[in-house]
Backbone bond lengths (Angstrom), bond angles and torsions (degrees), N, CA, C in turn:
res aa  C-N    CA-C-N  psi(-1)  N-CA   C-N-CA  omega(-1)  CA-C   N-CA-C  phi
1 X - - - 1.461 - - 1.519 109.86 -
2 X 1.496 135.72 144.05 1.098 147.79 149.68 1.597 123.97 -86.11
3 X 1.594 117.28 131.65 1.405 125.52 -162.85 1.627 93.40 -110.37
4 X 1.724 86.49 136.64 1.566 98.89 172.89 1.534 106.08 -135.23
5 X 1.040 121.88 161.18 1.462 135.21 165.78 1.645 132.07 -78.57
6 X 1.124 116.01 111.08 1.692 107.60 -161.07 1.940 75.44 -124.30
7 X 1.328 108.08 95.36 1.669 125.84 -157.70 1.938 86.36 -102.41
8 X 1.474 121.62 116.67 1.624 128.62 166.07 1.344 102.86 -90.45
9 X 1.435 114.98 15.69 1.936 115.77 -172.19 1.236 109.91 -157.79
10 X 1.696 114.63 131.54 1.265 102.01 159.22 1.639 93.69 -147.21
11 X 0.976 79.78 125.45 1.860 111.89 -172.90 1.428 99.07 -139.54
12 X 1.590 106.79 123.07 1.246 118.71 160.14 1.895 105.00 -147.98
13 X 0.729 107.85 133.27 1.462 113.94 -168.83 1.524 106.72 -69.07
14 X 1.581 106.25 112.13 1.237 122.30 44.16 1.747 107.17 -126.63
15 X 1.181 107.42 36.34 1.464 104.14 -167.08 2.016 111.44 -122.50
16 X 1.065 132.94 143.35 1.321 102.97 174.88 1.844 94.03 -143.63
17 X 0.734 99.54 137.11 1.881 105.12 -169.05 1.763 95.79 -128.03
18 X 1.601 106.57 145.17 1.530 105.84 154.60 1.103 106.60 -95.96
19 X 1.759 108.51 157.52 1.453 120.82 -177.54 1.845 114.35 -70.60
20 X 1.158 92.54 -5.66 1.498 97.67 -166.87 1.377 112.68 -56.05
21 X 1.522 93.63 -51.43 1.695 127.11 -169.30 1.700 104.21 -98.34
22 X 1.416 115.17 2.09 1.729 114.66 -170.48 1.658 114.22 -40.28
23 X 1.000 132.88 123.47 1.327 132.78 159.52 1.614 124.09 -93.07
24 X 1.187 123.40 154.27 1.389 117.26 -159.41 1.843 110.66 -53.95
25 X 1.538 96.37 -25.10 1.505 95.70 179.82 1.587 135.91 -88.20
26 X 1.597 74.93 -6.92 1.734 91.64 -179.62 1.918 114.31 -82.07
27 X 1.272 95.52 13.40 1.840 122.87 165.68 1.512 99.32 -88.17
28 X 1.171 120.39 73.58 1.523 115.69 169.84 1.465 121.03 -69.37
29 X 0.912 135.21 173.74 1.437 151.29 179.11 1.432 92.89 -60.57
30 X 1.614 100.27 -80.42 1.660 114.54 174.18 1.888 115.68 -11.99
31 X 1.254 86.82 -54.37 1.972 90.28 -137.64 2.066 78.21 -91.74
32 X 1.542 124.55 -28.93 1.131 100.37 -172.10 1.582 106.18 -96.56
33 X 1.821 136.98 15.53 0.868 138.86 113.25 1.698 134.02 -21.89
34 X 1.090 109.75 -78.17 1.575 130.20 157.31 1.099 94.26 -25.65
35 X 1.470 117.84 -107.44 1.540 114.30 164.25 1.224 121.12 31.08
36 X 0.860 101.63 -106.76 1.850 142.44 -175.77 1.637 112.11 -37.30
37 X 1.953 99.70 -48.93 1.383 93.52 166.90 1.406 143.35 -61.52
38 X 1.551 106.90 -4.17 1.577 117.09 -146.66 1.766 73.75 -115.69
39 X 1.480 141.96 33.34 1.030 141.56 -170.88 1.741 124.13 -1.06
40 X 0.860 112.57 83.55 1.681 134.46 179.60 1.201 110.43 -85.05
41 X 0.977 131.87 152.82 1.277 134.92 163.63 1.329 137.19 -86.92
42 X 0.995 114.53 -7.95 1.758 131.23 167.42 1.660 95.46 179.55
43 X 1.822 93.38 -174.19 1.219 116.14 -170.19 1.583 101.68 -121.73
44 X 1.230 115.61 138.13 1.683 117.90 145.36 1.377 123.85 -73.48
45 X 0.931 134.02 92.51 1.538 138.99 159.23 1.586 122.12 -76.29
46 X 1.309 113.07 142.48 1.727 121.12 179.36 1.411 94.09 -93.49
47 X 1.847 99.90 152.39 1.477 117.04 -179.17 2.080 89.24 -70.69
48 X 1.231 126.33 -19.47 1.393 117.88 -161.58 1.669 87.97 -72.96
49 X 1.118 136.52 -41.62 1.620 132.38 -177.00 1.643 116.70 -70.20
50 X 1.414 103.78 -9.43 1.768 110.59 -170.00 1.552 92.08 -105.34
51 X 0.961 117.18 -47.83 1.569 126.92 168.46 1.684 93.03 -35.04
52 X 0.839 143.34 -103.25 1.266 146.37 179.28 1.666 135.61 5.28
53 X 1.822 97.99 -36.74 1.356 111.10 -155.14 1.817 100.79 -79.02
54 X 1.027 118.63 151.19 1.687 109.84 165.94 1.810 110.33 -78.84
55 X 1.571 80.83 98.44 1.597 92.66 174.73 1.669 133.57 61.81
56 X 1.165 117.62 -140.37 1.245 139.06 166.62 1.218 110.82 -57.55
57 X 1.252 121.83 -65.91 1.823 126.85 -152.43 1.636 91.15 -101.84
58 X 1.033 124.30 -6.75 1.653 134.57 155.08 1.455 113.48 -53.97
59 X 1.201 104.98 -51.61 1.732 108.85 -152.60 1.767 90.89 -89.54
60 X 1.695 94.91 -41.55 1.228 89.94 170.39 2.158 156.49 -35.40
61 X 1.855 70.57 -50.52 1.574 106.73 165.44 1.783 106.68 -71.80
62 X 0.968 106.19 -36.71 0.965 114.31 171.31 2.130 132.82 -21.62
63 X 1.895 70.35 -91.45 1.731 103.11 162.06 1.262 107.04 -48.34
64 X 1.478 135.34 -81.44 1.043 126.59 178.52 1.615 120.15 -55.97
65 X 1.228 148.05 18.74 1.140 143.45 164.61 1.711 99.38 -93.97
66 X 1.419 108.54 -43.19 1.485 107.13 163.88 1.758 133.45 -54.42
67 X 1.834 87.81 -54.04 1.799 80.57 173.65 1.662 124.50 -68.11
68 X 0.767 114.57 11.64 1.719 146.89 -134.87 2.259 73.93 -87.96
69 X 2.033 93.01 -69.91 1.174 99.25 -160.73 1.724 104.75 -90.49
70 X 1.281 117.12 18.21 1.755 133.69 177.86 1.426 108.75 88.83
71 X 1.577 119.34 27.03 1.215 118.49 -166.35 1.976 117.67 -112.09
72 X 1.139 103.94 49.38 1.742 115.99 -162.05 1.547 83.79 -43.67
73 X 1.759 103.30 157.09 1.719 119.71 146.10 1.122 130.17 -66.82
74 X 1.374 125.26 66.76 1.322 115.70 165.20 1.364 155.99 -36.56
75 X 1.315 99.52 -39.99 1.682 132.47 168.99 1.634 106.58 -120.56
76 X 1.565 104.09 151.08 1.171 117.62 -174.22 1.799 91.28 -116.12
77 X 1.288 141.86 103.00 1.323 127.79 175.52 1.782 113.74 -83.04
78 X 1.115 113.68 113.26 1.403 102.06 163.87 2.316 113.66 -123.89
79 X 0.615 133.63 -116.90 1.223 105.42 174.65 2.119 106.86 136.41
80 X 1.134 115.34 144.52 1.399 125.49 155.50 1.357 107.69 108.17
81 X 1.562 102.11 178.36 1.490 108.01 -140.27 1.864 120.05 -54.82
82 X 1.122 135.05 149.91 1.428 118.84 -177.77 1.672 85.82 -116.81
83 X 1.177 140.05 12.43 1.677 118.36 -154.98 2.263 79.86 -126.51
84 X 1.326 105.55 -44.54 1.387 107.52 -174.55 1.873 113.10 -38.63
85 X 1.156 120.36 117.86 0.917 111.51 173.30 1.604 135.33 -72.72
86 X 0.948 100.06 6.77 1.592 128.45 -176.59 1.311 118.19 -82.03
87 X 1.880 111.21 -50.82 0.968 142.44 -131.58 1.627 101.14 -122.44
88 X 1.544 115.04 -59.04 1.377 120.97 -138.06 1.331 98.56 -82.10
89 X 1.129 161.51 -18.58 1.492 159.29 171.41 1.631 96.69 -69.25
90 X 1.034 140.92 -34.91 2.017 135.81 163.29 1.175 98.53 -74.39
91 X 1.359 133.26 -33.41 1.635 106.66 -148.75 1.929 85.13 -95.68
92 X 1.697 135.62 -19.56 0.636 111.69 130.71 1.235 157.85 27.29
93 X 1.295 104.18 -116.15 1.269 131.80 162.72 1.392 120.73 -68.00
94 X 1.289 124.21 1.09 1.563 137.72 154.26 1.099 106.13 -83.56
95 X 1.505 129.47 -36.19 1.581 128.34 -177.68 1.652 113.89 -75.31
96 X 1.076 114.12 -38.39 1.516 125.01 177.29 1.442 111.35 -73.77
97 X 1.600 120.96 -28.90 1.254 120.48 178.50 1.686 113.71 -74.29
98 X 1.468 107.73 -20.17 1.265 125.14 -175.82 1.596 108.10 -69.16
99 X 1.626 104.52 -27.38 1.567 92.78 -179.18 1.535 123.53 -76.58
100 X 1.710 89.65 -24.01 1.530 88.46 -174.66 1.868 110.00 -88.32
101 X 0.826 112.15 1.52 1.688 129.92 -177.99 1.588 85.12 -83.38
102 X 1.343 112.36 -70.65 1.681 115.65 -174.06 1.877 107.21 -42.24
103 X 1.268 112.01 -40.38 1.471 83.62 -161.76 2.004 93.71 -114.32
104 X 1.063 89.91 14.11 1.869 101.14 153.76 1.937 114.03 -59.79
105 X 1.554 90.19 -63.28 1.398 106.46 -167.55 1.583 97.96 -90.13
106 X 0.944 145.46 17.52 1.267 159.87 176.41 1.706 118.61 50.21
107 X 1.111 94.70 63.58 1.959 115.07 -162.01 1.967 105.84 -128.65
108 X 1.584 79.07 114.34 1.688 88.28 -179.17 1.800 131.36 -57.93
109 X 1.275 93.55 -13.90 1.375 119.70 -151.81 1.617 112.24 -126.13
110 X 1.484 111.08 109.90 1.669 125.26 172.75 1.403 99.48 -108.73
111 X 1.308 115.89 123.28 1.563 126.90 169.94 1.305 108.65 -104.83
112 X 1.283 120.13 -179.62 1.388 121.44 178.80 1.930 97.43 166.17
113 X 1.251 98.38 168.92 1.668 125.09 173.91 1.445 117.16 -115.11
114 X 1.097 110.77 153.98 1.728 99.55 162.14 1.487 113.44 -120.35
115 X 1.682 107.90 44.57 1.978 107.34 -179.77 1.504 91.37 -100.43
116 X 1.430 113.72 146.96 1.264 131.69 155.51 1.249 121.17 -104.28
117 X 1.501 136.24 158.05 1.266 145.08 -164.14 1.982 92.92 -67.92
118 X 1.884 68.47 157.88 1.571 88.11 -163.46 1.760 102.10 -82.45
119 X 1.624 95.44 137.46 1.842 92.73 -174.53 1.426 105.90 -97.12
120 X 1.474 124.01 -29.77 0.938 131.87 -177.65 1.969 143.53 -70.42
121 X 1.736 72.19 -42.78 2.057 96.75 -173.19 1.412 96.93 -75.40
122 X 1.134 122.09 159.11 1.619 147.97 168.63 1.994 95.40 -52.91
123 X 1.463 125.78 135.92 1.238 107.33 166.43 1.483 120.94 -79.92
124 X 1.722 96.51 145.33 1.457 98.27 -170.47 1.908 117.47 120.26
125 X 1.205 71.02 -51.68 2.511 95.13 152.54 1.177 105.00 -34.90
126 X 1.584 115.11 138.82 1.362 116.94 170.81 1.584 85.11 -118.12
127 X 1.407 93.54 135.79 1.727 117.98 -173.25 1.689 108.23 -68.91
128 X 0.928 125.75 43.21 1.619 128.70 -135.79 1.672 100.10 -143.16
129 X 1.617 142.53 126.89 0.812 140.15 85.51 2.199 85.87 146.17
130 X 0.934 93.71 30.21 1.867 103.10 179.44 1.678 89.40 -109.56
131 X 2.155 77.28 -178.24 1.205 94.93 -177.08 1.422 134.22 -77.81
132 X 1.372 91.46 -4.93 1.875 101.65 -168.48 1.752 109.53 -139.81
133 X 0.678 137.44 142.46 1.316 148.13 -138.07 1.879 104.84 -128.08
134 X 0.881 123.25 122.82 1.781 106.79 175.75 1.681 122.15 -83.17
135 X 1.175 111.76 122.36 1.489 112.93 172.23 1.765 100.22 81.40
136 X 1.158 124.83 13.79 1.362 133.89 168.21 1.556 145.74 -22.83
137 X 1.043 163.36 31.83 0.833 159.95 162.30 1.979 113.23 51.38
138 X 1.592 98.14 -27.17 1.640 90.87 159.01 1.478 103.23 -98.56
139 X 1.083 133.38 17.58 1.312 108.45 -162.33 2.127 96.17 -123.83
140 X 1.602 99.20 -4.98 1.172 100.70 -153.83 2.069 98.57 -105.72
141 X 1.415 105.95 147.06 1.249 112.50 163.31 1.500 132.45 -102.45
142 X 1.224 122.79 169.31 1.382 134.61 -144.05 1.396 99.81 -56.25
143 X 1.919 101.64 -44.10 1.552 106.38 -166.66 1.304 115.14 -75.46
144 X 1.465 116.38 1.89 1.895 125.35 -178.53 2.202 89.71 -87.94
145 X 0.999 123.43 -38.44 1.457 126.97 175.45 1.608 107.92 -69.26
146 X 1.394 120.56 -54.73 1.227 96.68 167.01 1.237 131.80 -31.31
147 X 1.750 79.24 -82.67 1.943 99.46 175.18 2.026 108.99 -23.97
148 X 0.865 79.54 -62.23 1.793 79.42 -169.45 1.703 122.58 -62.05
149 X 1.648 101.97 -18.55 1.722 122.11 167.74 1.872 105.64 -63.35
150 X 1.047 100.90 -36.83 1.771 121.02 -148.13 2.070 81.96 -86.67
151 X 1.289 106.43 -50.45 1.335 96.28 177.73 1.507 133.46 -56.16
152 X 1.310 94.04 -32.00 1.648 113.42 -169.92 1.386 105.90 -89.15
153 X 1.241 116.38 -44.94 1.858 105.93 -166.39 1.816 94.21 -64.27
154 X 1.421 133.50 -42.91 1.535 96.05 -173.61 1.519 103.67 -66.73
155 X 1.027 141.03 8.32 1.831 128.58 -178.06 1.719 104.13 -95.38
156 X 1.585 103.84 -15.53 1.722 110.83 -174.29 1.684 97.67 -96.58
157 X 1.191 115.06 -30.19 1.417 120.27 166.69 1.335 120.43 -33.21
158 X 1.648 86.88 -73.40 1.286 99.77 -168.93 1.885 136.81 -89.19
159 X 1.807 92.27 6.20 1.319 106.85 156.91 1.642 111.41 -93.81
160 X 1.047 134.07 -2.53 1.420 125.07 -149.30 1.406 81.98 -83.88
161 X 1.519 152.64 -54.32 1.200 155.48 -161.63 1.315 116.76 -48.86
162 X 1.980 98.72 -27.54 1.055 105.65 -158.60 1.674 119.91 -112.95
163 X 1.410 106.23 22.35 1.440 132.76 -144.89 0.948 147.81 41.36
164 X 1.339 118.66 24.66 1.571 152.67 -144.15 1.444 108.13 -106.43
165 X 1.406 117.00 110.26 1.358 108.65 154.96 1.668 100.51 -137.24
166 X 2.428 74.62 145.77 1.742 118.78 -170.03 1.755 83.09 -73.98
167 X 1.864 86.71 145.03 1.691 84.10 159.90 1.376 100.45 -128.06
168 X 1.520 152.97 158.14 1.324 126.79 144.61 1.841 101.92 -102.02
169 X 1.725 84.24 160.16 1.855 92.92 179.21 1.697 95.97 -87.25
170 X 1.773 90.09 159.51 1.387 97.93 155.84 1.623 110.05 -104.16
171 X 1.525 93.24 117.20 1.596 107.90 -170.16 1.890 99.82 -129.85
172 X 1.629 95.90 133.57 1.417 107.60 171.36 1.725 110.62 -59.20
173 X 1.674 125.75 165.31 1.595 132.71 -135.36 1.370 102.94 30.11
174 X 1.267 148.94 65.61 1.027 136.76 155.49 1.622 126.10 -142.33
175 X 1.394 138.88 141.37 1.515 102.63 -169.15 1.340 110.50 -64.58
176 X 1.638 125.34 -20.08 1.566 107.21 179.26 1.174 111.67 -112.19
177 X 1.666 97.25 114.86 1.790 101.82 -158.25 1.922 95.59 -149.36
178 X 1.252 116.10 6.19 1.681 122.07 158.51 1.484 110.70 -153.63
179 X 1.395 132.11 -179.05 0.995 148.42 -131.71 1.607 99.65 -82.93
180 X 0.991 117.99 -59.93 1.513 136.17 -159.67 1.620 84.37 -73.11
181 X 1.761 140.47 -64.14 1.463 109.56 -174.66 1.571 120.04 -80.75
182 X 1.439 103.20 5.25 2.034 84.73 161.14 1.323 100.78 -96.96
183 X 1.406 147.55 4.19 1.328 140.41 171.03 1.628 118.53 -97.89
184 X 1.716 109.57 4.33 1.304 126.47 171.67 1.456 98.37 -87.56
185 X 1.559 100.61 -65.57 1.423 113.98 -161.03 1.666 98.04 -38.66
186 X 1.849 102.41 -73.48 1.548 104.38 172.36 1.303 123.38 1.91
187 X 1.748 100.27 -71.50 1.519 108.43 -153.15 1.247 107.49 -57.22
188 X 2.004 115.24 -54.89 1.398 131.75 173.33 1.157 112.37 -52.07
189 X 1.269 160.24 -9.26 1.347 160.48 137.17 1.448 110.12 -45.59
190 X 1.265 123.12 -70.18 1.283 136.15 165.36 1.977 84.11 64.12
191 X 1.057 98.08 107.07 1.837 123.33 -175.77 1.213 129.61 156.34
192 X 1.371 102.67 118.15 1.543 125.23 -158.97 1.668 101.21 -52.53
193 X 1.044 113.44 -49.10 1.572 123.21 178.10 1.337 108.61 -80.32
194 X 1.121 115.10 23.04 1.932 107.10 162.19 1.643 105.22 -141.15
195 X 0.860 103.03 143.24 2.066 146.52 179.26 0.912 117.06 -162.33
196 X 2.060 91.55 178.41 1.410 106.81 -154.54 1.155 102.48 -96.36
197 X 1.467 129.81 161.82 1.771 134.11 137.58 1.751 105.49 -109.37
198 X 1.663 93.03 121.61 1.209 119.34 -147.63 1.817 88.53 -93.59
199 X 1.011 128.53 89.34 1.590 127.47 163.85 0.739 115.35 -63.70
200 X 1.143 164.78 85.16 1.769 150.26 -130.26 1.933 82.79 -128.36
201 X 1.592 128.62 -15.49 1.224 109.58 176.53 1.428 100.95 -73.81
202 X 1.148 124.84 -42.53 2.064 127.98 169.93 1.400 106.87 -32.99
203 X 0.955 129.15 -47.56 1.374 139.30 177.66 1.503 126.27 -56.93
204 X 1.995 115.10 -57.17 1.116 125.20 171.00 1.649 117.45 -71.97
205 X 1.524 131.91 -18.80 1.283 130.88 168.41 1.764 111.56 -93.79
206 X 1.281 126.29 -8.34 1.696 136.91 -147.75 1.821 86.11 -50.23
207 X 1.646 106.06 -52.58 1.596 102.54 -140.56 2.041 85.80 -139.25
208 X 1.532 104.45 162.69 1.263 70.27 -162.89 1.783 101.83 -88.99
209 X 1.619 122.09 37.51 1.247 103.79 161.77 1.736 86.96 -137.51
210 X 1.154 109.28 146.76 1.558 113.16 -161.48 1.792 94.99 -72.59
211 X 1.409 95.49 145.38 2.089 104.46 170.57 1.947 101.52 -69.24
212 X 1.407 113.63 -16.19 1.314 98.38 -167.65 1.427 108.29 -177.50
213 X 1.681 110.38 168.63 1.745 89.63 -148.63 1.966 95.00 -104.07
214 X 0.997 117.69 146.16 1.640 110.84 -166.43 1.683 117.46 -46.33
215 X 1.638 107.58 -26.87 1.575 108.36 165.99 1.560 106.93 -63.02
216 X 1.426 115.34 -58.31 1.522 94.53 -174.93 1.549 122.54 -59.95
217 X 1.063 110.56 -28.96 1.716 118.40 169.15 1.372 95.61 -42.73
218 X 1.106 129.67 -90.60 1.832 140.15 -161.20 1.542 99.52 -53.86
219 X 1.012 140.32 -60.71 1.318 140.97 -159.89 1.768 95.27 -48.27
220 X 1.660 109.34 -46.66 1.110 105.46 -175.02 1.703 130.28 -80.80
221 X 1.428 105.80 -15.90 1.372 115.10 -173.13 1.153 121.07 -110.47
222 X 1.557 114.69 -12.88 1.586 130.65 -164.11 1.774 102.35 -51.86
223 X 1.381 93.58 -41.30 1.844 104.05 -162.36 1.771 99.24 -81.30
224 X 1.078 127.57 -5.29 1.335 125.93 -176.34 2.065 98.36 -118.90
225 X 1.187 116.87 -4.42 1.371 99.33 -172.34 1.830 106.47 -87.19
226 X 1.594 110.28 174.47 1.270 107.09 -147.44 1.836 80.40 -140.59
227 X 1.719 123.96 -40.51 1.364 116.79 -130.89 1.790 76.63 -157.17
228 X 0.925 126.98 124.70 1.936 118.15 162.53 1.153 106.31 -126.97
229 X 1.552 117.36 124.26 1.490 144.60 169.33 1.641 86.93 -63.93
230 X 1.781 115.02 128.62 1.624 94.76 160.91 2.002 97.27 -117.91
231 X 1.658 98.61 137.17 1.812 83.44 178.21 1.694 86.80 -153.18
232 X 1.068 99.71 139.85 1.766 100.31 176.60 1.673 101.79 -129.21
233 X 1.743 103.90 150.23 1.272 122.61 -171.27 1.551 106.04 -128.28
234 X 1.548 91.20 165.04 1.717 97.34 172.58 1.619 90.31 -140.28
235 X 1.598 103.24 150.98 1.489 112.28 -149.63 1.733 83.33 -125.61
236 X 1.545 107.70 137.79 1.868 97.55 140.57 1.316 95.87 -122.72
237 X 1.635 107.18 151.43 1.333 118.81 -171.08 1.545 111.43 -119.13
238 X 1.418 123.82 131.85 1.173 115.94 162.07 1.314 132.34 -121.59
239 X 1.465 111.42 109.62 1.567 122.74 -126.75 2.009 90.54 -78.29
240 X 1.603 110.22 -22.46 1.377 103.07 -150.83 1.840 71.65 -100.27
241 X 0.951 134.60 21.13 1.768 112.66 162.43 2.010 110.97 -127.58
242 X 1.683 86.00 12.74 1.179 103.20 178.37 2.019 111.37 45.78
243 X 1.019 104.99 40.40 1.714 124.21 174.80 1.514 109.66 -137.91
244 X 1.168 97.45 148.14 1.851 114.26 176.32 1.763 88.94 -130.96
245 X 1.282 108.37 164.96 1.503 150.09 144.11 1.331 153.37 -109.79
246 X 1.359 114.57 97.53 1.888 109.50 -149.73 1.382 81.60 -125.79
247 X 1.603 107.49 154.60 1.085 132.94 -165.02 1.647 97.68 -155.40
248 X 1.095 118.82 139.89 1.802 132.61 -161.66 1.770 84.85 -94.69
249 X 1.687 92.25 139.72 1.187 107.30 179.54 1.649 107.22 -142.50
250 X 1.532 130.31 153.25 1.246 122.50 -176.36 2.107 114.44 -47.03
251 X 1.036 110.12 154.73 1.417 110.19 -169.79 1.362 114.99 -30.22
252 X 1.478 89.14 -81.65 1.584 123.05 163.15 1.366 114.70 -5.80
253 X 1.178 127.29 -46.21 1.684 148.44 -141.44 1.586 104.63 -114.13
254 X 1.248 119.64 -24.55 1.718 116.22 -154.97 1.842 94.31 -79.21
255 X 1.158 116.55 -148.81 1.723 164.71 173.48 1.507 98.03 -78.79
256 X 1.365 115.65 -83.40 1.204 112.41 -137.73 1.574 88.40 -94.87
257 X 1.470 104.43 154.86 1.468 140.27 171.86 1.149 131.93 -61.60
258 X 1.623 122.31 62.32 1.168 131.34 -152.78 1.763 106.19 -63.91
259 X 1.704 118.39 -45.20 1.178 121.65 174.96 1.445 108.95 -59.02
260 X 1.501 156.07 -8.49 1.494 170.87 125.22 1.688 99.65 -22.75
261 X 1.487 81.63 -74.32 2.114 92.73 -169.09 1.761 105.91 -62.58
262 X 1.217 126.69 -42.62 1.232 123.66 165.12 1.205 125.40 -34.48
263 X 1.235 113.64 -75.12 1.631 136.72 155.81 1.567 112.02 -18.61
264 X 1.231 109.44 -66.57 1.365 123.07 169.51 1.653 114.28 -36.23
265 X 1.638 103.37 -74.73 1.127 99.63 170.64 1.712 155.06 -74.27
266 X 1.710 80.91 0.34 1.825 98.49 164.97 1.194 117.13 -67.90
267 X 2.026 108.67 -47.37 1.229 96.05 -162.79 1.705 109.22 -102.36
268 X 1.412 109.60 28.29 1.490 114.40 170.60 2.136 106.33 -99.28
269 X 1.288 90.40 0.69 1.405 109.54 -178.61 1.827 123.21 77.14
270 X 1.293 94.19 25.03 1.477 91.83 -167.22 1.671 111.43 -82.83
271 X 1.562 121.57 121.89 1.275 135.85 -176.42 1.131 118.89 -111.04
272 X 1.471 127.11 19.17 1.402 137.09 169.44 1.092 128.39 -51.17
273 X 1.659 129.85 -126.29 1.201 126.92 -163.52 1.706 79.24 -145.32
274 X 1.147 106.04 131.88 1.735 125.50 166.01 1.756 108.74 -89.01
275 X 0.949 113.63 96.63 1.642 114.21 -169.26 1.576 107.85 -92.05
276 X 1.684 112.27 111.90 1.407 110.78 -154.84 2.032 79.11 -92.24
277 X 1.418 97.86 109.01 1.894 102.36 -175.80 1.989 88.02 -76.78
278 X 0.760 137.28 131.34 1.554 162.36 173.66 1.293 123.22 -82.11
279 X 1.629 123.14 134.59 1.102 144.74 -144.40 1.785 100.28 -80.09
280 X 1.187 131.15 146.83 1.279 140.26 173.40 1.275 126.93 -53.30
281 X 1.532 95.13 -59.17 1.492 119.80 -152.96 1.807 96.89 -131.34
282 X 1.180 108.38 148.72 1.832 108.16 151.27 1.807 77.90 106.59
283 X 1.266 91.44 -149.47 1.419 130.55 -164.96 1.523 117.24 -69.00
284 X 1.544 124.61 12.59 1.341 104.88 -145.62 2.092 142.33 -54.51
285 X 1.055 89.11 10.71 1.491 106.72 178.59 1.392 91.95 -91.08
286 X 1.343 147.76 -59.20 1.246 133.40 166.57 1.330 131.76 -47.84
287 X 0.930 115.22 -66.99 1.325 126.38 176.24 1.681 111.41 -62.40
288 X 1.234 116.40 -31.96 1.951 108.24 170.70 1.598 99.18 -95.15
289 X 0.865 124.54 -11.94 1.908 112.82 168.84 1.388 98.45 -82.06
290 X 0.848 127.24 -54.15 2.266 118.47 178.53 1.216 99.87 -63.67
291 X 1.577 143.08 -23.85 1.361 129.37 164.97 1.917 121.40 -65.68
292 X 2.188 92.62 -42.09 1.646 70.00 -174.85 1.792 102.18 -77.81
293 X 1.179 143.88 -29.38 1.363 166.91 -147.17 2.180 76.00 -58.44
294 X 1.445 92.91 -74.92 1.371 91.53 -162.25 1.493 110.48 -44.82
295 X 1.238 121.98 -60.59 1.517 139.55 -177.43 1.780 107.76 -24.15
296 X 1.507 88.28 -60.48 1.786 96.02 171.92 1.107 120.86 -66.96
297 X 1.315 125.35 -33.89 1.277 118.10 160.57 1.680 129.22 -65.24
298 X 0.946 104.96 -41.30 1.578 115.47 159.77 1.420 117.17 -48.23
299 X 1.242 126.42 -43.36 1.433 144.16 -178.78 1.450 108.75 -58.16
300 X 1.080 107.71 -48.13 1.447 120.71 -179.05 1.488 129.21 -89.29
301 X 1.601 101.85 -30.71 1.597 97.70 166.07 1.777 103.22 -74.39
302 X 1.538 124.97 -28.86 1.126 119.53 179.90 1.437 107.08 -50.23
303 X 1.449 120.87 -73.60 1.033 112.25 -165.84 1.819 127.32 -73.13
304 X 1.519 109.99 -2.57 1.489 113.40 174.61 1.831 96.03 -68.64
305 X 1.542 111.32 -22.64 1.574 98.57 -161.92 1.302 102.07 -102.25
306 X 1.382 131.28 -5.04 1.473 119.18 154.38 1.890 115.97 -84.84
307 X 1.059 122.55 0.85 1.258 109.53 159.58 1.040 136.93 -33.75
C-alpha cells in the first residue's frame, strides 16, 4: 500500500488556514516541510485549490513546487451533492474539472462525496450523531441512484483514456453513507475505473447508533474499494436523548478496529493509497504522524502473519 495525506489543517506558525478554503499559498514552506518529514507519499489536494492556479503553467508550477518538498498530487479531491437541485449541475462540472486537474498534476485518482451543505442545522453543527441524517440513504429511492449513476459514468468515460479512476466516499448526509448504498451505486455505475473509498469512520459517527458495525462495513466493500479515507472517533452516547458525540481521534486511539479493517483489506488485495484523513484541531503533525506510523506498522505485522 502507498500512504497519502488527506490534511483538514494546515497550520504552521505563524499561519493557520483550513483546507476547505486552502489557497495555493496557504502551502507554506513551513507546514509542507512538516509534511514532508513525516514521509508520505503524496498529497490530496481539492479541485477548489487548483481552481485557483493561473492556468496551465499555474497548475504546473504548482505540482512541481510540491514535488519540490517529496510531496506529488496523488488525489485530485473534488466532491458534493449531484441529486441537490441547487447544487448538482456545478458540483458537476467540478467533478469533470477534477479529471483534467488529475492528469495535469499527473494523479490517477479523483475522489469526491456526494453530501451537500446542511439546510437544516444551525451553522457551525456537525451533521453527526442524531436521529435522522440529511439526504440519506434511508430516505432515498432507486431513481435518486440512478440519476446519480447516469451522472458519473460520462466522468468515468472520459477519464478512463486517461488513467484515471473516480472514486466516491461513503460519507454520512449523503445517499452513500453504508455498505449496501456504495455497493448499489457501484453496481449502477458499472466502470472498471470507478470504486469505493470506504470511510467506515462516516459510518460509525452517521447517526447516533451506528447502521453497521465497521467489520461488516469492510468485509463488504474491501473488494470494491479504490481510495480509503482512514479517520477514527470516540463517541459518548446518550441513548435517552437519542444523540451521541464523536470527535476524531489518532487511529490507534478510536472505536473501531483498525488491525480488523487492515486485515480485511490485505487479504481482499487492496494496494491503493491509505489516506491518513487529518485531525482538525490540536497538534496535527503529532497526532497524524502516530496515525500514519501505526498504519505502516499494522500493514506489515498484517502481512508478516499471513505468510
Amino acid at each position: 500500500m502507498k500512504y497519502c495525506y488527506a490534511n483538514r489543517r494546515q497550520a504552521s506558525f505563524p499561519d493557520v488556514h483550513s483546507t476547505w478554503s486552502a489557497r495555493p499559498e496557504h502551502f507554506t514552506d513551513g507546514w509542507l516541510r512538516s509534511v514532508g518529514n513525516a514521509e508520505y507519499d503524496g498529497l490530496e489536494v481539492g479541485t477548489n485549490t487548483l481552481s485557483l492556479l493561473d492556468g496551465d503553467a499555474g497548475v504546473a508550477g504548482f505540482k512541481e513546487r510540491l514535488e519540490g518538498f517529496g510531496l506529488p498530487i496523488v488525489a485530485v479531491r473534488a466532491g458534493g451533492s449531484l441529486i441537490e437541485a441547487k447544487s448538482a449541475v456545478r458540483n458537476l462540472g467540478v467533478l469533470s474539472r477534477s479529471v483534467d486537474f488529475a492528469e495535469a498534476v499527473g494523479s490517477a485518482l479523483v475522489v469526491g462525496n456526494l453530501m451537500a451543505p446542511q439546510r437544516y442545522l444551525k451553522p457551525g453543527w456537525e451533521p453527526t450523531g442524531m436521529t435522522h441524517s440529511q439526504d440519506s440513504s434511508r430516505d432515498a429511492s432507486i431513481y435518486l441512484y440512478e440519476r446519480v449513476a447516469d451522472s458519473i459514468r460520462p466522468v468515468c468515460d472520459a477519464a478512463v483514456a486517461r488513467g484515471i479512476t473516480v472514486a466516491i466516499e461513503m460519507h454520512h448526509s449523503s445517499p452513500v453513507d453504508n455498505s449496501w448504498s456504495s455497493r448499489l451505486l457501484h453496481e449502477l455505475v458499472d466502470r472498471p475505473n470507478f470504486g469505493i473509498n470506504p470511510d467506515i469512520g462516516n459510518v460509525a459517527w452517521a447517526y447516533h447508533e451506528a447502521e453497521e458495525t465497521p467489520e461488516d462495513n469492510v468485509r463488504a466493500l474491501a473488494g470494491i474499494s479504490v481510495y480509503w479515507h482512514c479517520k477514527n472517533v470516540m463517541r459518548v452516547v446518550h441513548p435517552e436523548n437519542e444523540r451521541s458525540i464523536g470527535w476524531k481521534v489518532s487511529l490507534e486511539d478510536g472505536e473501531m478496529d483498525y488491525r480488523f479493517l487492515m486485515t480485511a483489506m490485505v487479504q481482499a488485495g487492496y494496494d491503493g493509497y491509505v489516506a491518513i484523513e487529518g485531525g482538525r484541531v490540536g497538534d496535527q503533525f503529532e497526532m497524524d504522524t502516530r496515525s500514519l506510523n501505526y498504519m505502516r506498522r499494522l500493514e506489515s505485522e498484517v502481512r508478516a502473519a499471513a505468510v
